[in-house]
LOPA-302651 format. One record per residue (C-alpha): residue number from 0; residue in one letter; chain; x, y, z. Coordinates in Angstrom, 1 decimal, decimal comma. Example, Ala and Ser with C-alpha at 12.3 -4.5 7.8 and 13.67 -1.06 7.14 Angstrom:
BEGIN
0|a|A|12,3|-4,5|7,8
1|s|A|13,7|-1,1|7,1
% end
This chain:
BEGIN
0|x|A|-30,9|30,8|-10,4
1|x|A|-28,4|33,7|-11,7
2|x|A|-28,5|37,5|-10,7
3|x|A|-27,7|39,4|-13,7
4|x|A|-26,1|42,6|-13,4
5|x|A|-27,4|45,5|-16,3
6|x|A|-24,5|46,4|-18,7
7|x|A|-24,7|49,4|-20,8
8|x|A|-26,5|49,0|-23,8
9|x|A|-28,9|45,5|-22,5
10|x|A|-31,9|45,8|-23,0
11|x|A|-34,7|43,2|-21,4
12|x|A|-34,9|41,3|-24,4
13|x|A|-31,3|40,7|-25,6
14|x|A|-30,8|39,8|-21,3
15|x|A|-34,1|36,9|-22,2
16|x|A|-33,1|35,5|-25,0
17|x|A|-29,3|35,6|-23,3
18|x|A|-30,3|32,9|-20,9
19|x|A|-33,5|31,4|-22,7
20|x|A|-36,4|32,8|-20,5
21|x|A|-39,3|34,8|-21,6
22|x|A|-39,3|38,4|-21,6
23|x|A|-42,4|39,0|-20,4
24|x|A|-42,3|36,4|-17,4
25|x|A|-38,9|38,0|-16,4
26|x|A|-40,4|41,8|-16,1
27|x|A|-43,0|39,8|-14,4
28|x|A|-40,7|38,2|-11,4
29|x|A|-38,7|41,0|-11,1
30|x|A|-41,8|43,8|-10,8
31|x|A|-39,2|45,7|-13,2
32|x|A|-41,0|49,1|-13,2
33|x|A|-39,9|50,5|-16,2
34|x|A|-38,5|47,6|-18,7
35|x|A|-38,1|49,9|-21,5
36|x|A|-34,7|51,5|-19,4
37|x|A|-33,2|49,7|-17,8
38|x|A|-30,2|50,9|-15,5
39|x|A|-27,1|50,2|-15,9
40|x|A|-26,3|48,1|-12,3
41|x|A|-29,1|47,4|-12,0
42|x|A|-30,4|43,3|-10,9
43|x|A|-32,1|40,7|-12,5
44|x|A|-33,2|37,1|-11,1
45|x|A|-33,5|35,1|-13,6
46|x|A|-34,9|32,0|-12,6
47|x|A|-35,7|28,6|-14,5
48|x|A|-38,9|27,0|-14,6
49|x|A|-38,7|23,2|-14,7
50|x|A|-42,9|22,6|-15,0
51|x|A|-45,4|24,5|-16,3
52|x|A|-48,6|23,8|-17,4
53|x|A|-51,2|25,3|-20,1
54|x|A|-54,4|26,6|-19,0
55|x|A|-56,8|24,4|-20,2
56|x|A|-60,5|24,7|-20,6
57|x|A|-62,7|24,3|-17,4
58|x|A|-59,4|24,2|-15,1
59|x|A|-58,6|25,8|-11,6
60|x|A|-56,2|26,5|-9,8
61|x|A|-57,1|24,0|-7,3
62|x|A|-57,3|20,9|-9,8
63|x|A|-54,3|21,9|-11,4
64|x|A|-52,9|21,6|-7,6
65|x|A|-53,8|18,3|-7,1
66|x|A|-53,4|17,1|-10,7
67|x|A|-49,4|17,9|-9,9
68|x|A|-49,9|16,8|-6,3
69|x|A|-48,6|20,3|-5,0
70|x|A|-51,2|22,8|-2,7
71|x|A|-52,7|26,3|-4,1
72|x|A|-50,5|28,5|-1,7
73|x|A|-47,6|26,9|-3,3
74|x|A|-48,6|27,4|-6,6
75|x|A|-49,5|31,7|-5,8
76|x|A|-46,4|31,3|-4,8
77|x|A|-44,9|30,0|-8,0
78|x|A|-46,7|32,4|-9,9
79|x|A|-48,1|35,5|-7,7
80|x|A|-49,9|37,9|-10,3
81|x|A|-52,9|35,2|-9,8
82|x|A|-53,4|36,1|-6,4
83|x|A|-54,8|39,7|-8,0
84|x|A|-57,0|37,7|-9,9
85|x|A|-60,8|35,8|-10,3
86|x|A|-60,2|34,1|-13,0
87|x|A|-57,2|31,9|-14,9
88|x|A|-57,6|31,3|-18,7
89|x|A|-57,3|28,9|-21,6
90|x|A|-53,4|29,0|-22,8
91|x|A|-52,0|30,8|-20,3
92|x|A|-49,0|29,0|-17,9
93|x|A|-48,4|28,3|-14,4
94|x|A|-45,1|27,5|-12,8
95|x|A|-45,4|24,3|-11,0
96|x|A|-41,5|24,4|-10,0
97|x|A|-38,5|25,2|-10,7
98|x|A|-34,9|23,5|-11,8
99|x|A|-33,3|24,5|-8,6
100|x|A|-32,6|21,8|-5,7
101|x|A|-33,4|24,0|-2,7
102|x|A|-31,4|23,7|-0,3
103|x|A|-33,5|23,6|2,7
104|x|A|-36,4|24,6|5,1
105|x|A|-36,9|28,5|6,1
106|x|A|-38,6|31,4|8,6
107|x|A|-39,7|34,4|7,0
108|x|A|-40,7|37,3|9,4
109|x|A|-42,0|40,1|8,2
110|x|A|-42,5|43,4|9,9
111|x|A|-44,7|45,7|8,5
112|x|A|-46,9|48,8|10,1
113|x|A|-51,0|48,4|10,7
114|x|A|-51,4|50,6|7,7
115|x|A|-49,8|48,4|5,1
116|x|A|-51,9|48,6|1,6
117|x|A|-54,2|45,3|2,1
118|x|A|-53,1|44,3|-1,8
119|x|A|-49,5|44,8|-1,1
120|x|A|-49,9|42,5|2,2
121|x|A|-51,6|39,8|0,6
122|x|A|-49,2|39,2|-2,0
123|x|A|-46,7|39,0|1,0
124|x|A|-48,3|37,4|3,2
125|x|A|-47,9|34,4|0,5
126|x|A|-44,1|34,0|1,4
127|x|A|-44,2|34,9|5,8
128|x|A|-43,6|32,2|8,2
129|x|A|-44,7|35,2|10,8
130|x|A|-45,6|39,0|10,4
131|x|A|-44,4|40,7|13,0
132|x|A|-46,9|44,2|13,5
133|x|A|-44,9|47,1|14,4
134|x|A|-44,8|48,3|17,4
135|x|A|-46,3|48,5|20,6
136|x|A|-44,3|51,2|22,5
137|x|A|-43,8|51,5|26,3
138|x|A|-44,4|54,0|28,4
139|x|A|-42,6|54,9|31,8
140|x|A|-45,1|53,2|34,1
141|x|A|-45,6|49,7|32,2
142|x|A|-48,5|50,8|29,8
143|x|A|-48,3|49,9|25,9
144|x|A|-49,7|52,0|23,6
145|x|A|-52,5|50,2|21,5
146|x|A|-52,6|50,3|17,6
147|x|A|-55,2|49,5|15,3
148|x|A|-54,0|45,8|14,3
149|x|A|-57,0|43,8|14,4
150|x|A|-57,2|44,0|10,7
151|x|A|-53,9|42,7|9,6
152|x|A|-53,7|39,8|12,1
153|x|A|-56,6|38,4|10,9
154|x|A|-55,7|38,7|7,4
155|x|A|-52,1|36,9|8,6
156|x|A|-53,6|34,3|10,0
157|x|A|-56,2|33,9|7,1
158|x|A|-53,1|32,7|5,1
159|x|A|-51,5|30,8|7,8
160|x|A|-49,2|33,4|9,0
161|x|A|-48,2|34,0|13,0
162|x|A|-48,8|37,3|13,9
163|x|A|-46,3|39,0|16,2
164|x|A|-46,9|41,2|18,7
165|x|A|-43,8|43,9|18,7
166|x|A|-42,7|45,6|21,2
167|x|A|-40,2|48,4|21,5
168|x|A|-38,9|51,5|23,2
169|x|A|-38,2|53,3|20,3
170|x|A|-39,5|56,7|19,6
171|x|A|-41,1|57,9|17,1
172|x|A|-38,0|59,7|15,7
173|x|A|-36,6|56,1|15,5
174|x|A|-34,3|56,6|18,8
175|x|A|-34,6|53,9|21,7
176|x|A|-35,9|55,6|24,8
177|x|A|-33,2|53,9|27,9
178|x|A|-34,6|55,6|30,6
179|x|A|-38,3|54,2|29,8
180|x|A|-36,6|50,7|29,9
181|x|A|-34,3|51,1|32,9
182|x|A|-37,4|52,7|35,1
183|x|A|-39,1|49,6|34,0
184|x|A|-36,1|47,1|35,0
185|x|A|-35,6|48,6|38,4
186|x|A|-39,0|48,5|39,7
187|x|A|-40,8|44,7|40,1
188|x|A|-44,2|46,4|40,4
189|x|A|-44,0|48,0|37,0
190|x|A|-42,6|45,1|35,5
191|x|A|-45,2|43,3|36,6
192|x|A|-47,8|45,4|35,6
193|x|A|-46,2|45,3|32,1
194|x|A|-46,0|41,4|31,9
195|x|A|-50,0|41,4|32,5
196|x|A|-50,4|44,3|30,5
197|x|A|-48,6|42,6|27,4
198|x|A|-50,7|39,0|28,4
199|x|A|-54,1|41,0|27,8
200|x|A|-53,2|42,2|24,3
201|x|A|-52,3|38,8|23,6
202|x|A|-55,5|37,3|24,0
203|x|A|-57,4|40,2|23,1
204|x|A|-55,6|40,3|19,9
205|x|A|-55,3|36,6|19,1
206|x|A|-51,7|36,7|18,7
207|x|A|-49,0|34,2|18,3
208|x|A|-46,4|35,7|20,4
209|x|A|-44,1|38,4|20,8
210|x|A|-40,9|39,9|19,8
211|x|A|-39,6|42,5|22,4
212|x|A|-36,9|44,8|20,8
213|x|A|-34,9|46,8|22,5
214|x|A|-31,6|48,5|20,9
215|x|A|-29,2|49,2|23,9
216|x|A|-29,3|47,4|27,2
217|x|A|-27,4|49,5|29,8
218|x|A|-25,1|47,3|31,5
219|x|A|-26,5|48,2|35,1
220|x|A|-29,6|46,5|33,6
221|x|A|-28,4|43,4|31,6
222|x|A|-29,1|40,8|33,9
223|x|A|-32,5|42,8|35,2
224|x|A|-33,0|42,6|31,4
225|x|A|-32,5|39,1|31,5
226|x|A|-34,9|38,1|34,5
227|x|A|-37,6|40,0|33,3
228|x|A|-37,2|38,0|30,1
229|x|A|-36,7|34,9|31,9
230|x|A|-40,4|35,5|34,1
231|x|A|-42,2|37,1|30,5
232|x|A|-41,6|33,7|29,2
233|x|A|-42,7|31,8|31,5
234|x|A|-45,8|33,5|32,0
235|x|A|-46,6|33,6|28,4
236|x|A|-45,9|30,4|27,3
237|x|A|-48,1|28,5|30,0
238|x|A|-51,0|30,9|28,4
239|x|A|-49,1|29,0|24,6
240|x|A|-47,9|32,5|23,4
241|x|A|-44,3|32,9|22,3
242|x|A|-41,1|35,2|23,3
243|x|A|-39,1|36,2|20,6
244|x|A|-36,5|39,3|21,2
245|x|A|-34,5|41,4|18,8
246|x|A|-30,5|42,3|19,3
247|x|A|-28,4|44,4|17,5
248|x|A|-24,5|44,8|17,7
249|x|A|-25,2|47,8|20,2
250|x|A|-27,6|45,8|22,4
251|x|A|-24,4|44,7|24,1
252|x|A|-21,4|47,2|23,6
253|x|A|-18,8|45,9|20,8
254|x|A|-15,5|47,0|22,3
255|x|A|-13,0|48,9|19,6
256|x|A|-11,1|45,6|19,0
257|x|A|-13,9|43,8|17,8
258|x|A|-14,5|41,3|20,6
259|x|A|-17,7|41,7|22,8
260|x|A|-17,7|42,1|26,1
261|x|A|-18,6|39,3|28,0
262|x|A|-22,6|38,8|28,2
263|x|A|-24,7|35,9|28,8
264|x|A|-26,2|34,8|25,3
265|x|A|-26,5|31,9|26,1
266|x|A|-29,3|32,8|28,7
267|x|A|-31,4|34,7|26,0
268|x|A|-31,1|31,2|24,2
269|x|A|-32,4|29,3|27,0
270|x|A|-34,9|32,0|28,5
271|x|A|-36,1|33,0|24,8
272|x|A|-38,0|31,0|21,7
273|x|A|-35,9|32,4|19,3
274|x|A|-33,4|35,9|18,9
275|x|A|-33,6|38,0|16,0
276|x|A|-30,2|39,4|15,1
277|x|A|-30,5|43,1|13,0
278|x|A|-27,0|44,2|11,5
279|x|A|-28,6|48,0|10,8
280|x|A|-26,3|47,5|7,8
281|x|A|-29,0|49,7|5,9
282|x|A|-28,0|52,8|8,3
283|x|A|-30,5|55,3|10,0
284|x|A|-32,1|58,7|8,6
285|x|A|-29,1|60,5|10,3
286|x|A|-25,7|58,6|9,3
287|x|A|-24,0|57,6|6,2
288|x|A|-22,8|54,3|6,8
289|x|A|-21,0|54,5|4,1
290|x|A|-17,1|54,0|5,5
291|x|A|-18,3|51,4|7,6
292|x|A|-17,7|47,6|8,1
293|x|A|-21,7|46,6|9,1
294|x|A|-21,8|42,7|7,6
295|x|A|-18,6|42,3|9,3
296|x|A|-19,8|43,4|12,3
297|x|A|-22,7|40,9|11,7
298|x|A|-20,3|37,9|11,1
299|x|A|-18,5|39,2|14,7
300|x|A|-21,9|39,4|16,6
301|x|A|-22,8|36,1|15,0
302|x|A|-19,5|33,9|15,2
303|x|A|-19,9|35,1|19,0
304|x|A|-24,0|34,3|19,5
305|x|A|-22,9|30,7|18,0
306|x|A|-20,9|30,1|20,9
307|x|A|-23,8|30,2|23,1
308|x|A|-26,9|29,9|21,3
309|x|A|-28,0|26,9|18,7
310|x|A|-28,2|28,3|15,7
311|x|A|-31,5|27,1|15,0
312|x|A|-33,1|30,0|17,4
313|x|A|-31,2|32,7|15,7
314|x|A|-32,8|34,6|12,2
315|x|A|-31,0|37,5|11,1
316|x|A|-32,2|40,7|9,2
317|x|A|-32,4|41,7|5,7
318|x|A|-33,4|45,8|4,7
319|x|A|-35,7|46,4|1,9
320|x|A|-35,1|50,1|3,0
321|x|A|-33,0|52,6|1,3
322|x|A|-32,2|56,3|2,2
323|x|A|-32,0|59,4|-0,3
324|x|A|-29,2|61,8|1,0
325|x|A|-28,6|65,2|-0,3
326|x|A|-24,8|66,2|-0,3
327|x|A|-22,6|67,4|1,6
328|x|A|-23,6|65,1|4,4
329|x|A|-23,5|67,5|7,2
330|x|A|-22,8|64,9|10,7
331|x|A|-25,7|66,0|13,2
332|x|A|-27,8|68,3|10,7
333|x|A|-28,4|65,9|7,8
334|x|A|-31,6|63,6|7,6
335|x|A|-32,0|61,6|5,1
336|x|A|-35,9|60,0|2,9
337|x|A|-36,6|56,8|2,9
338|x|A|-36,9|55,3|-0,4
339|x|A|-37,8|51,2|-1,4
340|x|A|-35,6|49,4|-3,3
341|x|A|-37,4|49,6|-6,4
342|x|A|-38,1|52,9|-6,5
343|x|A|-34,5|53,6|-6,2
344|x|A|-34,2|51,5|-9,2
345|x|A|-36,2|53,4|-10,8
346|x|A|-34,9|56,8|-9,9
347|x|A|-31,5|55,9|-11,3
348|x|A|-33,1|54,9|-14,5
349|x|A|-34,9|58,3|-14,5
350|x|A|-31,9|60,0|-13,8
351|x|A|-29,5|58,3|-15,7
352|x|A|-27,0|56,9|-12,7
353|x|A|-25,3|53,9|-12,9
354|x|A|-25,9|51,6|-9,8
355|x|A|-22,6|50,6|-8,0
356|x|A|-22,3|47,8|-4,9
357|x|A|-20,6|47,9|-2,0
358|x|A|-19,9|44,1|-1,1
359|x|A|-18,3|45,2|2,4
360|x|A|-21,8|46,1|3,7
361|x|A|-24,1|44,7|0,6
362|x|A|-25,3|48,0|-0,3
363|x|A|-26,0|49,7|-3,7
364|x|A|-25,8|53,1|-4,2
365|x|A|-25,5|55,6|-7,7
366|x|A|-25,2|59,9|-7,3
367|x|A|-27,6|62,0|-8,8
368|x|A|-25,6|65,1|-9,5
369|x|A|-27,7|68,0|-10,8
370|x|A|-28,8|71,4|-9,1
371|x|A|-28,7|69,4|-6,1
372|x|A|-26,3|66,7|-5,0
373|x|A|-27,7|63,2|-4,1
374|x|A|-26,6|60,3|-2,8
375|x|A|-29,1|57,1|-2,9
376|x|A|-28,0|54,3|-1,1
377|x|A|-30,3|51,1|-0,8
378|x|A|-30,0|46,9|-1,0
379|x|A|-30,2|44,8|-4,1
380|x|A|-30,9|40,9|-4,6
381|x|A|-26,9|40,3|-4,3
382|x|A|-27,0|41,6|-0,5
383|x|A|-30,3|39,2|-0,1
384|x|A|-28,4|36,6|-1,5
385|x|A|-25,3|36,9|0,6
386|x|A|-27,6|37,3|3,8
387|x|A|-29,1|34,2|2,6
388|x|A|-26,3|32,1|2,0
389|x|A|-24,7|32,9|5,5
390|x|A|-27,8|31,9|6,8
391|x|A|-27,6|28,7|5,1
392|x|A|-24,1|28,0|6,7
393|x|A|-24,5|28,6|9,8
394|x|A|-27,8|26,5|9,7
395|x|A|-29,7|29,3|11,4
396|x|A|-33,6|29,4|11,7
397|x|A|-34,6|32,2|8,9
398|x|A|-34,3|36,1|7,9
399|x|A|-36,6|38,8|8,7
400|x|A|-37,8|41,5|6,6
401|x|A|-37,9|45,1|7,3
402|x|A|-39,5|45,8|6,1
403|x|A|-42,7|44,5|3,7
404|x|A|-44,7|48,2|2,9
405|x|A|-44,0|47,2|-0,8
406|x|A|-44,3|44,2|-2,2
407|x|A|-40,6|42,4|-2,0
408|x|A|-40,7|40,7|-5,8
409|x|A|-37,1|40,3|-6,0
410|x|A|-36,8|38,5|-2,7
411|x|A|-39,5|36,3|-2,4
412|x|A|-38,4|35,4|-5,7
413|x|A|-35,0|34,3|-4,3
414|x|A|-36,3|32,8|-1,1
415|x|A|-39,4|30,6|-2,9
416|x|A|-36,7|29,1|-5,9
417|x|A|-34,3|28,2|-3,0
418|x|A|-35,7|27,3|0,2
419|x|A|-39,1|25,6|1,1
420|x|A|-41,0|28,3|3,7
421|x|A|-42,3|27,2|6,8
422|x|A|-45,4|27,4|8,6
423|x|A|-45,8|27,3|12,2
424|x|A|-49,9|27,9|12,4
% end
């Protein structure tokens, strides 16, 4: 596997015939939207193949699975434009595998919203250990606010995915309501009343478990935070659902020196089925993060969880979320679009921009500078890679996703030529 970075003047077929692929397959892999300009910056995974076979008359995909003694998934996986298709035909190929030793076993969570595009989640769906369904909110007396879900968890588990139940306090501006959550922590009735509430949507459902995420503990609550957790799980797993919660470095404060205060980690490992660690390296509608140290902070958060945690409950977060800014930034007044990565691709090839990368917090970004000023700022396959490859020294559990509204080509590229994806259903 190599990521190649666009120079000027490449084109798609001088970068194929640089490292002996085919053209075609490449734009293929990649989902490069517009192969006829490319931009400069921009990535390419180019990956090997080390068995293909040739179509031949009367064959299907599930003889060719068994003739090479590997299952159908894995082969969609290999080779996903099939899973848009009835038929396969005489002299075309199908990757079997590749050339790369992979280096191990993998979680992949992916969050997406109810109203995904069915096609887009299918093709996804291929490559998720769990999709996690976003979100259940909370309101002040212990209620959750339903969503129409029924649809997507059956499609998840139709291709052996775990859906998960998410659960927040965040708004729908994207801030974390605290007071909802420390009414909640204070009073036993209401958390009671939520435990139960959350039990009934598990069954009704057919879930696999939850993942409660919650920003910012305050520190009057932390250890309420921690009972409730403590009694949630218990509860749900003698019914055989799962507790999964989501931190962030502002869950628990990071002092100005970079150390954390002291909190008790190591009773979210014990009292939890796994922790989902989120850098928000990718920023919010209403900063820049631009100046910022966000992987490092990462690394800090992490180095510390390790102390207290096995790293086989931990998966950290990867963005597939950019933001379009227009300049100046004004602090407090400024909002910013969301954009996917390959449409920001594809806007700097419109435009003209060359893409830059920022390795300090594994972001790309290019200006737009016209009647209007732009900044684009979004995450390439060398951020993915990096987020990866920490995950494969510290020997954590996986990565999640946020999110999977458009189908992730680049990255499920990466994660299916170097790890093997587990399934827990």
């Amino acid at each position: 596997m190599i990521i190649h970075v666009v120079q000027p003047g490449e084109t798609v077929n001088s970068i194929a015939d640089e490292y002996g692929v085919n053209a075609a397959r490449m734009i293929q892999d990649n989902n490069i939207m517009n192969p006829d300009n490319l931009a400069v910056g921009q990535t390419i995974l180019i990956v090997f193949p080390n068995q293909v076979h040739t179509v031949q008359e009367g064959d299907t995909l599930l003889s060719i699975a068994e003739y090479y003694g590997v299952n159908a998934k894995q082969l969609l996986r290999n080779n996903p434009y099939l899973l848009d298709r009835e038929f396969i035909y005489p002299g075309e190929t199908i990757v079997i595998n590749y050339t790369d030793d992979k280096f191990g076993n993998i979680t992949t969570n992916g969050y997406a919203y109810p109203y995904i595009d069915r096609d887009i989640l299918r093709k996804n769906l291929l490559y998720l250990t769990f999709l996690s369904v976003f979100h259940y909110s909370v309101t002040a007396n212990g209620d959750l606010n339903d969503i129409d879900d029924t649809e997507i968890i059956d499609l998840a588990k139709s291709f052996g995915v775990a859906p998960v139940m998410v659960i927040s306090n965040i708004t729908g501006e994207g801030t974390a309501d605290r007071e909802v959550l420390h009414n909640i922590l204070n009073r036993q009735d209401l958390k009671n009343h939520l435990i139960e509430n959350i039990l009934a949507v598990l069954q009704a459902k057919g879930y696999y478990g939850i993942n409660l995420d919650t920003p910012y503990i305050m520190e009057e609550d932390r250890q309420l935070y921690f009972e409730f957790i403590l009694n949630l799980r218990e509860r749900l797993n003698r019914e055989g659902f799962r507790v999964y919660v989501t931190i962030t470095p502002d869950s628990f404060r990071l002092e100005p020196g970079g150390e954390y205060v002291a909190a008790d980690y190591s009773a979210l490992g014990r009292i939890t089925d796994g922790i989902m660690i989120l850098s928000y390296s990718w920023g919010t509608a209403s900063e820049i993060p631009f100046e910022a140290l966000p992987f490092r902070l990462l690394e800090i958060l992490l180095n510390f969880v390790l102390t207290q945690i096995p790293p086989e409950k931990i998966t950290i977060g990867i963005s597939s979320i950019g933001y379009i800014w227009q300049l100046p930034y004004i602090a407090g007044v400024s909002r910013a679009a969301s954009i996917s990565n390959d449409n920001a691709v594809q806007l700097a090839s419109d435009t003209g921009a060359e893409i830059n990368y920022n390795p300090h917090n594994l972001s790309s970004y290019f200006y737009i500078m016209d009647t209007n000023n732009y900044l684009v700022y979004f995450h390439d396959i060398r951020g993915v890679d990096t987020s990866l490859s920490v995950m494969t020294e510290y020997g954590l559990r996986g990565v999640g996703l946020w999110n999977i509204m458009y189908y992730l080509a680049q990255t499920f590229l990466l994660i299916n030529t170097q790890y093997n994806i587990d399934q827990v259903i």
